[in-house]
C-alpha positions in Angstrom: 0.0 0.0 0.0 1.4 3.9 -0.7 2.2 5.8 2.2 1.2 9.3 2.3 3.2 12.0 1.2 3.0 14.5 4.2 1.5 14.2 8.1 -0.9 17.4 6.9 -2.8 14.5 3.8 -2.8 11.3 6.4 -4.7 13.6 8.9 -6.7 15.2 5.9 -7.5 11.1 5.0 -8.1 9.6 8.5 -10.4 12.8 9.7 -12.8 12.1 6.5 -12.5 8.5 7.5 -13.4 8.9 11.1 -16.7 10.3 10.2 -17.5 8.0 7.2 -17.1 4.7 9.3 -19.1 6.0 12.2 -21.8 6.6 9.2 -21.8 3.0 8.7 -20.4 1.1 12.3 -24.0 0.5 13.7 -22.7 -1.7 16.9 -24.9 -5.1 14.9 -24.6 -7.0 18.8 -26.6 -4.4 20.2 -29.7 -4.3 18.6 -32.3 -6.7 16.7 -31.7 -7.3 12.8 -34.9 -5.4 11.5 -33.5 -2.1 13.2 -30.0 -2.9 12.2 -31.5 -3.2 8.6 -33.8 0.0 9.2 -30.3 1.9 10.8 -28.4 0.3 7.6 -30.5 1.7 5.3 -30.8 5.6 6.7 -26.8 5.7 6.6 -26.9 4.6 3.1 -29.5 7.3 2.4 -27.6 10.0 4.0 -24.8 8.9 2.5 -26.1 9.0 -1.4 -27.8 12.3 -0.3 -24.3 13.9 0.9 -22.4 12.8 -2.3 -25.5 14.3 -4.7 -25.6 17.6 -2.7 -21.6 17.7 -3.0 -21.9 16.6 -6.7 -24.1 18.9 -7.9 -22.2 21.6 -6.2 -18.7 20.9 -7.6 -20.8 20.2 -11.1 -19.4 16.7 -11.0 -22.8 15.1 -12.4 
């Protein structure tokens, strides 16, 4: 795997990353598969709404 080139991008990375995985880390062995499901499928939502918002912003689509 490539290494990043300065401290300031792996920060830059691991700060993006932090948030995304919390998006999607739902703690499965606390709750019931129906709400892990319903919990599963909100994060994908807000996830596909985030990237169109940012999309259509930068002009991307």
């Amino acid at each position: 795997m490539r290494r990043f080139k300065s401290p300031s991008l792996t920060q830059r990375f691991l700060a993006v990353h932090g948030v995304v995985l919390n998006q999607f880390r739902l703690g499965r062995h606390c709750i019931r598969a129906m709400r892990y499901r319903t919990f599963r499928d909100d994060a994908f939502e807000a996830w596909r709404r985030a990237v169109c918002d940012y999309a259509l912003r930068k002009n991307i689509l």
